[in-house]
Steps between C-alpha positions, in 0.01 A plus 500: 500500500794447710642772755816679553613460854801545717608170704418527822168684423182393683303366233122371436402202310592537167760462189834671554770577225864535563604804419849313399415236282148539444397161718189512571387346861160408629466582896265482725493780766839541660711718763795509244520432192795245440778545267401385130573145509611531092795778532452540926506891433783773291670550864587136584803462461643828517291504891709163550744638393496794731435312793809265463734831415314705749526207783861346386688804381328827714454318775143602506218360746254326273311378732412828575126674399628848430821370271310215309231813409813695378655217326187432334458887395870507383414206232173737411207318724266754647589514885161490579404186309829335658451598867098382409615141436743485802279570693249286382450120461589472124711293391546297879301195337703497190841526728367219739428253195849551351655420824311199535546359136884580593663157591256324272689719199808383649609809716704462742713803538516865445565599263396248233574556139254314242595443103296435259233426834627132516827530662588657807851610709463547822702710731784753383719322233810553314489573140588148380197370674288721315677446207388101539146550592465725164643250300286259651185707464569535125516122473157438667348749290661338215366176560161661594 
């Protein structure tokens, strides 16, 4: 039977279900368990989210332990879990592959925005841009 667990935790072997979307993932033993690769976790977007407002709007030091713990707790993570994983490895390998696979996905900028995961705008644009790249999108999915 599949287990209830936090990301982040430190986890045996076993079969772990998001407590999300019900996912269930297979792990061996790991530092910290990773985000559910079906739904990524409830507090994804609203901890992107927080970082971007708390970074771009507070002026806020993200890059700093003690505020990325309080972020974290403000979007309902338990501290502890949070400062766990920060100060572990989790997650480094994951980071590391992304940034690697980067120019072969066709980033070259940030930020890049992605629609529909086939076509991509680098760079800050104006609203017409984006309003091209959509259309385009639409087409190729259209077309299949």
């Amino acid at each position: 039977m599949a287990q209830p667990a936090p990301v982040g935790s430190d986890v045996s072997a076993g079969t772990y279900r998001c407590t999300n979307c019900g996912y269930e993932l297979q792990v061996r033993s790991v530092e910290s368990l990773p985000p559910c690769p079906s739904c990524e976790g409830p507090q994804q977007w609203a901890v992107e989210r927080a970082l971007l407002e708390a970074y771009l709007v507070e002026g806020r030091n993200v890059a700093d332990r003690p505020t990325l713990v309080a972020i974290g707790e403000e979007c309902g993570l338990d501290p502890v879990a949070v400062e766990a994983l920060l100060a572990g490895s989790g997650g480094v390998a994951e980071v590391q592959a992304e940034l690697a696979s980067a120019p072969d996905r066709d980033v070259l900028a940030v930020p890049t925005f992605f629609f529909a995961s086939q076509v991509g705008v680098p760079g800050a644009q104006d609203p017409d841009t984006f309003v091209k790249v959509i259309d385009r999108a639409v087409t190729r999915l259209a077309t299949g």
